[in-house]
Kinemage of the C-alpha trace (Angstrom):
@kinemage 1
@onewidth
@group {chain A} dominant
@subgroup {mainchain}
@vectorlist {calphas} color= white
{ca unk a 1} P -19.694 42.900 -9.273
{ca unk a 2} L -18.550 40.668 -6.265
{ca unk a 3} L -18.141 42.461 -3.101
{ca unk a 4} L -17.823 40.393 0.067
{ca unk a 5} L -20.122 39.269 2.461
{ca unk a 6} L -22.850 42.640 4.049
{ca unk a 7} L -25.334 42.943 6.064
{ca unk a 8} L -28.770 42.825 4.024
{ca unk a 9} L -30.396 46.332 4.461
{ca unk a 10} L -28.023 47.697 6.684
{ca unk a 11} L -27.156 50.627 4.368
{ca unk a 12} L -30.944 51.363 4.201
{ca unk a 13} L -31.304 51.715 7.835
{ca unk a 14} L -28.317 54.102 7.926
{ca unk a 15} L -29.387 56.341 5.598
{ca unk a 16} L -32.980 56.633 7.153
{ca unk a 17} L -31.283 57.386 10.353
{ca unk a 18} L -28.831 60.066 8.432
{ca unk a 19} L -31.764 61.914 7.040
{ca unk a 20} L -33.174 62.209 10.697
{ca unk a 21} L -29.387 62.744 12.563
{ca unk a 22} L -27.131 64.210 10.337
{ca unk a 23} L -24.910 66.979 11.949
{ca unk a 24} L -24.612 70.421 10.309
{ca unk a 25} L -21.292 71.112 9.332
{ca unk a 26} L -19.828 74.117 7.669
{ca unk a 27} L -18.359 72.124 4.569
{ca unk a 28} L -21.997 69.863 4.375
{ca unk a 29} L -24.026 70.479 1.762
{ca unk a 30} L -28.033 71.016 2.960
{ca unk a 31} L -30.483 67.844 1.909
{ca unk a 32} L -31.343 68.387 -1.222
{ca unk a 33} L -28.199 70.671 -2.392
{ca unk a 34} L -25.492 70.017 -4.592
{ca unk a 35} L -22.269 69.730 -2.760
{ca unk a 36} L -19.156 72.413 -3.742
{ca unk a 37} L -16.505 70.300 -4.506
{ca unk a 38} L -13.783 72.746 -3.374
{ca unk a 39} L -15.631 73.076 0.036
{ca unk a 40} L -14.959 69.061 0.298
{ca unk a 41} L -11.851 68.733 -0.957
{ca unk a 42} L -10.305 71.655 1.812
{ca unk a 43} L -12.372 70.073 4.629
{ca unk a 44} L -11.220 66.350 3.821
{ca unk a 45} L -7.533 68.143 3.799
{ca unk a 46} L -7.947 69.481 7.171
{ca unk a 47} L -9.732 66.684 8.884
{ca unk a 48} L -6.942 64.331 8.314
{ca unk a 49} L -4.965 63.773 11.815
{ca unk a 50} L -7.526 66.461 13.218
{ca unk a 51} L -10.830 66.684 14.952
{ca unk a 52} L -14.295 68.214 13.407
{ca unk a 53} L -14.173 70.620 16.386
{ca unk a 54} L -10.664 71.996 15.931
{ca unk a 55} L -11.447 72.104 11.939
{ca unk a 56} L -14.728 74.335 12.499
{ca unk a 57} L -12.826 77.581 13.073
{ca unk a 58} L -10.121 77.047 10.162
{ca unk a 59} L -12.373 76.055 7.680
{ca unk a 60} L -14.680 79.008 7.776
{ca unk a 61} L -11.363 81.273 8.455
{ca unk a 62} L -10.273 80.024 5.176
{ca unk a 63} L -13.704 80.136 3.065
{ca unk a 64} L -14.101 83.428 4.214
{ca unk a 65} L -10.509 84.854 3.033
{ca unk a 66} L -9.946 82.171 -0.234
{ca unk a 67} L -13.721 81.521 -1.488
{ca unk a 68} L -12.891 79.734 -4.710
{ca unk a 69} L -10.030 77.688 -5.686
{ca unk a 70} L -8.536 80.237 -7.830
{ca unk a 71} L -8.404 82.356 -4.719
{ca unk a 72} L -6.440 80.145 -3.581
{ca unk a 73} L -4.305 79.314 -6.155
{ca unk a 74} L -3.117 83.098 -6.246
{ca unk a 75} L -2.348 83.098 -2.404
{ca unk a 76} L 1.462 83.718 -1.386
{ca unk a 77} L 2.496 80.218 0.393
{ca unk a 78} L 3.350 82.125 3.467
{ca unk a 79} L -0.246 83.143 3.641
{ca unk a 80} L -1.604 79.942 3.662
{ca unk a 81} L 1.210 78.324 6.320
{ca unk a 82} L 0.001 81.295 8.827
{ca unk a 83} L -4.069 80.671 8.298
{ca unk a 84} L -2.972 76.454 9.030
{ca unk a 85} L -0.936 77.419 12.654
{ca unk a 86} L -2.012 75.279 15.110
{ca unk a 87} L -3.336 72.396 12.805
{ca unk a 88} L -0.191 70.517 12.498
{ca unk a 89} L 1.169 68.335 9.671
{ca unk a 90} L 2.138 71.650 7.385
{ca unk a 91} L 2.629 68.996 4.594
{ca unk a 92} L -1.035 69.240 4.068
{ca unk a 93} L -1.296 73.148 3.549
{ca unk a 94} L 1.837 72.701 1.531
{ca unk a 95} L -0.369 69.971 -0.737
{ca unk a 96} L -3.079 71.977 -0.614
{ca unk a 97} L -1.920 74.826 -2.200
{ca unk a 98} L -0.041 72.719 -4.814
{ca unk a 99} L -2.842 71.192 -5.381
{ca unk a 100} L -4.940 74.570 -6.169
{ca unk a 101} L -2.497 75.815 -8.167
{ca unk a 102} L -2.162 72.562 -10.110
{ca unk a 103} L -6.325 72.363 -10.451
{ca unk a 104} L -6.960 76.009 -11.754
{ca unk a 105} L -3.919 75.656 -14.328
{ca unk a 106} L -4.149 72.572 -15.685
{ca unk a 107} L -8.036 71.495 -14.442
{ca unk a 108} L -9.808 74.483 -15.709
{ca unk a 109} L -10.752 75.392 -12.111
{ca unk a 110} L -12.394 71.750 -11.881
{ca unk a 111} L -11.747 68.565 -10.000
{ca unk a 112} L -11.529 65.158 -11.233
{ca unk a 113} L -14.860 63.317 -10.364
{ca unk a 114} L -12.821 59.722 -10.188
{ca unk a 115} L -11.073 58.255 -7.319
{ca unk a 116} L -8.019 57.553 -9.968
{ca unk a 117} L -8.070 61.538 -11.151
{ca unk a 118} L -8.231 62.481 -7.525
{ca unk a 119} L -5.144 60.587 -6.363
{ca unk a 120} L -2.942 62.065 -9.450
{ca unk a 121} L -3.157 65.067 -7.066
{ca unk a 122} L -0.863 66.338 -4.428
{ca unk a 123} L -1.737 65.502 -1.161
{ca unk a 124} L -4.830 63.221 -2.233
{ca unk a 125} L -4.686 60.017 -0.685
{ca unk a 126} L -6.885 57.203 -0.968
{ca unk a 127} L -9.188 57.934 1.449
{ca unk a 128} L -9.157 61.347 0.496
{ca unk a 129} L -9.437 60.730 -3.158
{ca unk a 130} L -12.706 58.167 -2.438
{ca unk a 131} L -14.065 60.790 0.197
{ca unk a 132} L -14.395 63.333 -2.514
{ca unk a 133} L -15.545 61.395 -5.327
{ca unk a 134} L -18.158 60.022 -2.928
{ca unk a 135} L -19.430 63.434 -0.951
{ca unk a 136} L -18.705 65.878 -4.197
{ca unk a 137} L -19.321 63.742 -7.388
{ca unk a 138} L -22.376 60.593 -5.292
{ca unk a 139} L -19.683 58.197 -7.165
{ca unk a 140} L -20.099 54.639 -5.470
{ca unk a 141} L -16.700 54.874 -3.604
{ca unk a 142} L -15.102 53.103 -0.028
{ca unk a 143} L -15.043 56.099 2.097
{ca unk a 144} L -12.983 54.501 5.523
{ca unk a 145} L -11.309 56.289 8.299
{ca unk a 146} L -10.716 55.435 11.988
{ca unk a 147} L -14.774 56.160 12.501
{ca unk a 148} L -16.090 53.891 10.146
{ca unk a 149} L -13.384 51.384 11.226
{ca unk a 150} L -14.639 51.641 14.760
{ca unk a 151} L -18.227 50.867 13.272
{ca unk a 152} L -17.369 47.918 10.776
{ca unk a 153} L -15.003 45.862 13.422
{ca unk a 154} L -18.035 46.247 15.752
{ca unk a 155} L -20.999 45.014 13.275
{ca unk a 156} L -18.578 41.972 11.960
{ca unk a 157} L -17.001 41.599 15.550
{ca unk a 158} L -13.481 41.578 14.335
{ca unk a 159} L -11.068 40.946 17.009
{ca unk a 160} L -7.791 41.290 15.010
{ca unk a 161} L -5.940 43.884 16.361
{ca unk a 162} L -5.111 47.583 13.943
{ca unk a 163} L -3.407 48.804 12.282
{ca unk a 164} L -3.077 44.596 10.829
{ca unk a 165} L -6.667 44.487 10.699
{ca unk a 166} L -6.945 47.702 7.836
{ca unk a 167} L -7.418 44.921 4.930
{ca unk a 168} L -10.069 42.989 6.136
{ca unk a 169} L -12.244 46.203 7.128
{ca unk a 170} L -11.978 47.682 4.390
{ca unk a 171} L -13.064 44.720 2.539
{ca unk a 172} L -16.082 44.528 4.639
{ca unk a 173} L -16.752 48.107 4.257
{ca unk a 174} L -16.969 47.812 0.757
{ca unk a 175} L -19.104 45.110 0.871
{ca unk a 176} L -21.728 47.784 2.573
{ca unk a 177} L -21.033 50.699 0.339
{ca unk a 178} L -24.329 50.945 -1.335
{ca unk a 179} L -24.621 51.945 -5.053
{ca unk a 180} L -27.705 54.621 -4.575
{ca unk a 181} L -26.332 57.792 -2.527
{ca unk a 182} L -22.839 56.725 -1.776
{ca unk a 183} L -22.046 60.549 -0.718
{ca unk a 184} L -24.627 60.682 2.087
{ca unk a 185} L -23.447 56.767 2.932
{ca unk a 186} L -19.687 58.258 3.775
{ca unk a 187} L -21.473 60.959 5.806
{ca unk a 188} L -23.660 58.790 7.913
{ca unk a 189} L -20.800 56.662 8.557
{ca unk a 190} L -18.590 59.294 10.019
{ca unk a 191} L -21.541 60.542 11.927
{ca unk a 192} L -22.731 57.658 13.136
{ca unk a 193} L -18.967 56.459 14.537
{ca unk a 194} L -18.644 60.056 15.755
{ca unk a 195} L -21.919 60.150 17.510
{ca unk a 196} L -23.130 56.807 19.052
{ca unk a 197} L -20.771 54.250 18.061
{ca unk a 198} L -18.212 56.300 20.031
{ca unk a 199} L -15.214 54.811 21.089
{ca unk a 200} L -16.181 54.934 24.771
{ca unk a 201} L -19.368 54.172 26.120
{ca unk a 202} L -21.048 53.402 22.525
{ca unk a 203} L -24.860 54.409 22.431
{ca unk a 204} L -26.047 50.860 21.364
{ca unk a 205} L -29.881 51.629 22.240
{ca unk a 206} L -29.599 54.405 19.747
{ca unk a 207} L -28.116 52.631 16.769
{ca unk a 208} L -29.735 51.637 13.516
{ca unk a 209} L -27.650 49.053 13.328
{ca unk a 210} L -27.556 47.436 16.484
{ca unk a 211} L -29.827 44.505 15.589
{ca unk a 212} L -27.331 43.605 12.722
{ca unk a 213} L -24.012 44.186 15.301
{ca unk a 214} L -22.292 41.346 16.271
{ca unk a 215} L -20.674 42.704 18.643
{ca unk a 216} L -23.344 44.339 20.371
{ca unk a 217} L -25.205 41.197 20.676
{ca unk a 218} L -21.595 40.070 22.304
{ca unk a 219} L -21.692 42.877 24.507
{ca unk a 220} L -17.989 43.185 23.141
{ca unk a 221} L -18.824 46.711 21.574
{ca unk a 222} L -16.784 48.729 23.565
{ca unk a 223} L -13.367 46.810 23.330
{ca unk a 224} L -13.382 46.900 19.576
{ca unk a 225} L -11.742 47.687 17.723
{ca unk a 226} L -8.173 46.002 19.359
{ca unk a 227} L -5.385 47.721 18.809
{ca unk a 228} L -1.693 46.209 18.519
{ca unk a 229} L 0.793 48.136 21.958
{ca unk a 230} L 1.918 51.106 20.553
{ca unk a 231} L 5.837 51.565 20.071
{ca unk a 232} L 7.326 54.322 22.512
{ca unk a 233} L 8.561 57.503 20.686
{ca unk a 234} L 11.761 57.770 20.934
{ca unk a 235} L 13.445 61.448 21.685
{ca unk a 236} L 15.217 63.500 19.854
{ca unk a 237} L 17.734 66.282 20.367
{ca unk a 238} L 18.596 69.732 18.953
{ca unk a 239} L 19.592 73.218 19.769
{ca unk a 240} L 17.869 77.006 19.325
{ca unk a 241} L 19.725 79.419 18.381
{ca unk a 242} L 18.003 83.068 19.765
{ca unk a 243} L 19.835 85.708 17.635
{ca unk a 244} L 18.997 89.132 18.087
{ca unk a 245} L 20.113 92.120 16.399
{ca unk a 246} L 21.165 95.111 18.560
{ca unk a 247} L 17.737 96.970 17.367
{ca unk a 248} L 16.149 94.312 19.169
{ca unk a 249} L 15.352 92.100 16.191
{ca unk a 250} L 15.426 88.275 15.627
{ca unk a 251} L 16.918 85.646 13.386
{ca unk a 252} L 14.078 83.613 11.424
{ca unk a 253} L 15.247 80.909 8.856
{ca unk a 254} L 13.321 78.854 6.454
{ca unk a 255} L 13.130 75.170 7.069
{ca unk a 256} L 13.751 73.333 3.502
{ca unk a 257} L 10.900 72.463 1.316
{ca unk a 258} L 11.118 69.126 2.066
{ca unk a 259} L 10.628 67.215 5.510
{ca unk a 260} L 9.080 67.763 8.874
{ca unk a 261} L 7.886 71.174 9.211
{ca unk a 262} L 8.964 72.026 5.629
{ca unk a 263} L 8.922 75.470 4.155
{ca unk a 264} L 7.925 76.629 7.707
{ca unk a 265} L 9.919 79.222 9.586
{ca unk a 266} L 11.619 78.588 12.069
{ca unk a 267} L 14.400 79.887 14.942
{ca unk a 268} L 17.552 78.421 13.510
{ca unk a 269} L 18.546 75.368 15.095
{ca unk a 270} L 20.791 72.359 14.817
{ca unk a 271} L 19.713 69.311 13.107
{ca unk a 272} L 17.382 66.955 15.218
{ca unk a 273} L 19.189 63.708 16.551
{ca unk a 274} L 19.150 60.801 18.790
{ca unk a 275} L 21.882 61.779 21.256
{ca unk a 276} L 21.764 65.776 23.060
{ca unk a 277} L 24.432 67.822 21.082
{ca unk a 278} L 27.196 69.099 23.156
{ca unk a 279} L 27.782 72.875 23.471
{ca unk a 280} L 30.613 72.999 21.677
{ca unk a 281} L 29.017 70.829 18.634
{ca unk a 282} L 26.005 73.122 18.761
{ca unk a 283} L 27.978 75.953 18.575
{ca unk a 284} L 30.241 74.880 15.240
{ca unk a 285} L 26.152 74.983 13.588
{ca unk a 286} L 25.339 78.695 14.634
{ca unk a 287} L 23.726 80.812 12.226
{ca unk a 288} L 25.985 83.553 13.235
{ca unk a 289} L 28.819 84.989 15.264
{ca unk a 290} L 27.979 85.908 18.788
{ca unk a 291} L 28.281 85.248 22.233
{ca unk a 292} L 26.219 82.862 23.275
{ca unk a 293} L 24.686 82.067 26.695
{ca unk a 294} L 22.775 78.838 27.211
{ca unk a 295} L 19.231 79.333 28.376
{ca unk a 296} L 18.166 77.289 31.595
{ca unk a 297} L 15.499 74.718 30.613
{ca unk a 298} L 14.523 73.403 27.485
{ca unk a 299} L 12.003 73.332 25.301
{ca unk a 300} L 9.883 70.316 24.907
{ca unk a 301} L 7.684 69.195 22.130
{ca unk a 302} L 6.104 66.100 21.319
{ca unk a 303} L 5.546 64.809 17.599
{ca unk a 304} L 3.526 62.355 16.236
{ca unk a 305} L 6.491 59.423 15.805
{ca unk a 306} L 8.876 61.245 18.729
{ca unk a 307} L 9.638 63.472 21.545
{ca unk a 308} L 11.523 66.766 21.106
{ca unk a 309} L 13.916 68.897 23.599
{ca unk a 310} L 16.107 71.593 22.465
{ca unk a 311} L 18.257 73.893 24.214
{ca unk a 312} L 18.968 77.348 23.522
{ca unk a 313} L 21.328 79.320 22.720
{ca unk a 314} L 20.908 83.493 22.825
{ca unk a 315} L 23.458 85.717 21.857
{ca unk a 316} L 23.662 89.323 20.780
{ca unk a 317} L 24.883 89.535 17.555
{ca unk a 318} L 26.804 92.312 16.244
{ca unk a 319} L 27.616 94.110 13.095
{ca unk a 320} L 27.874 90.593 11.590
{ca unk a 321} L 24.036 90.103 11.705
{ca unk a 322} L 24.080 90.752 7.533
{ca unk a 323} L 25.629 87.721 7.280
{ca unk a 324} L 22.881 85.852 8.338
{ca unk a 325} L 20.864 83.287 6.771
{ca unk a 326} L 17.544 84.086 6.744
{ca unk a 327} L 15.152 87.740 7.892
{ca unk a 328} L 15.360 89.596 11.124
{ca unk a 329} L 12.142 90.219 12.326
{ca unk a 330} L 10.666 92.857 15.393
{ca unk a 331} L 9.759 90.629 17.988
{ca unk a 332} L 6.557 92.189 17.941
{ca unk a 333} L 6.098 91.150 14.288
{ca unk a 334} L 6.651 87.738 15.314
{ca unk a 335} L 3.284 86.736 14.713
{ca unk a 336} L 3.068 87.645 10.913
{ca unk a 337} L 5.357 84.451 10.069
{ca unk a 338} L 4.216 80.993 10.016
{ca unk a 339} L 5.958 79.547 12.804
{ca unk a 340} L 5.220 75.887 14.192
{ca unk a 341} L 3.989 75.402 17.531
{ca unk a 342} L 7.713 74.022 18.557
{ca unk a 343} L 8.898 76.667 17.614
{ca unk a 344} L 6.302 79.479 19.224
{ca unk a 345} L 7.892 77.385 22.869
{ca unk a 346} L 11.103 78.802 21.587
{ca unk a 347} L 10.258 82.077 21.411
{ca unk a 348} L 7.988 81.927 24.555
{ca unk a 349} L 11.157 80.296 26.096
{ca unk a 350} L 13.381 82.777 24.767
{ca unk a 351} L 11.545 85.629 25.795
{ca unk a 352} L 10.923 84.401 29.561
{ca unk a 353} L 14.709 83.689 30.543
{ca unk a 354} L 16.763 85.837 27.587
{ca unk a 355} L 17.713 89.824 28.957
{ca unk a 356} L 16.627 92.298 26.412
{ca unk a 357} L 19.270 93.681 23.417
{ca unk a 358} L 20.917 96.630 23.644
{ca unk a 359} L 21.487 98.922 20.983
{ca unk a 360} L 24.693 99.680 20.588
{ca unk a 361} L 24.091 102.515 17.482
């Protein structure tokens, strides 16, 4: 097989540091120990966009109430969307259980042990789908993400800028990916990126690989990997619509399927656009009749690709509310739907400037 250029032994010295350094993780398997596949796969899922630290908590969270994928599997959707509040990108729990479903029906409970099976699934990207087949299944696989990045553009000193550079580190990550333990490879790669070769203030003196790093022996470390200017987010506009019932409950509303925030719920609002929607626009897209006020303020959210503000609009809605799209909910209950951080600020916002229904039975 011809894999591009390496640095002789430097895999060897990794994996003697890893069996000395490794960090205990809920989802790692002990030395010794088979890893669970299903244990992998949901912490590989979660750590995308996200941080081990803010994983921790939602991974044991969901071990604990889903042990094995078919627990999963039989889950209500809703279920799952409430345990993944606060991690963002609901796409993934979405995927994920899909993906569970899809495994214990047509898998036999089982996941594929290739890279190429692994993709097939939803959700299962390719650094997901080598990530697993690496940790779960020790197949020789190209485990990179932005901490093994970090690592390879400092040992090869590559001063293209990311995200152009992606290609070429990759291809000289796979040129280190040793055939013998591949899983515990991945592992010390993450650690060691997450650890010493930190993106600040990298712990050179403590590296195993800092007699092989060329851009250590630069004393370049810390300014690598470049990074192209980042484009500003642009903003977007919408508008809240805080209905409540004269019993004191309020409108929720599915979002579709498909999109940001899909299948979440949500406090019905107008679509999301480039230019603030007048009052009188807003108003045509109300979920139902009532007399709305405009809230002072807005609410302001920030997404990965763009900036959010919506007004809001509360009204009391009358004996119309059974016309309504969507469930009316006790504001105390609010908590038992899956509702995205945006739009928890619109309830919070609500809540703080909106005078309390009265019932008019």
């Amino acid at each position: 097989m011809n894999r591009p250029a390496s640095r002789p032994g430097a895999a060897e010295k990794l994996l003697a540091w890893y069996d000395g350094h490794r960090r205990d993780l809920p989802w790692r398997a002990p030395p010794g120990a088979r890893p669970d596949p299903y244990g992998v796969w949901l912490s590989e899922i979660m750590l995308q966009q996200t941080t081990v630290a803010a994983v921790d908590g939602y991974f044991r969270r969901f071990v604990d109430r889903w042990p094995t994928l078919p627990d999963l599997a039989r889950a209500e959707l809703d279920e799952v969307l409430r345990e993944w509040q606060g991690l963002g990108y609901y796409a993934r729990a979405r995927n994920l259980h899909k993906c569970a479903g899809i495994l214990v029906a047509d898998h036999g409970s089982r996941f594929p042990e290739t890279e190429k099976g692994l993709r097939a699934l939803p959700g299962v990207g390719a650094y997901t789908a080598a990530a697993i087949a690496a940790i779960a299944f020790d197949r020789r696989a190209t485990v990179v993400d932005g901490n093994v990045e970090r690592v390879v553009a400092r040992l090869f000193a590559v001063e293209d800028p990311l995200p152009g550079a992606k290609s070429a580190l990759y291809r000289l990550a796979d040129g280190l990916t040793p055939d013998r333990r591949p899983g515990d490879y991945a592992q010390a790669m993450m650690d060691l990126g997450a650890t010493v070769c930190t993106p600040r203030s990298p712990d050179c003196g403590a590296c195993p690989l800092s007699g092989d790093c060329a851009a250590s022996r630069a004393g370049i470390a810390e300014t690598l990997p470049l990074r192209a200017a980042r484009v500003p987010r642009p903003t977007r506009y919408g508008t809240a619509f805080w209905a409540v019932r004269p019993d004191g409950a309020v409108l929720l509303r599915r979002r579709a399927e498909s999109g940001l925030l899909g299948g979440m719920m949500e406090i019905p609002s107008t679509d999301w656009t480039g230019e603030p929607p007048r009052d009188g626009e807003a108003l045509d897209r109300a979920p139902v009749e009532a007399e709305w006020q405009r809230l002072p303020g807005r609410v302001r959210h920030t997404f990965t690709h763009f900036h959010l503000e919506l007004a809001v609009m509360a009204g009391h809605v009358g004996e119309g509310w059974r016309e309504a799209d969507g469930v009316w909910v006790p504001v105390e209950r609010l908590g038992e739907h899956a509702l995205p951080t945006a739009m928890k600020k619109v309830v919070r916002h609500s809540l703080s400037h909106s005078a309390p229904a009265t019932d008019e039975d």
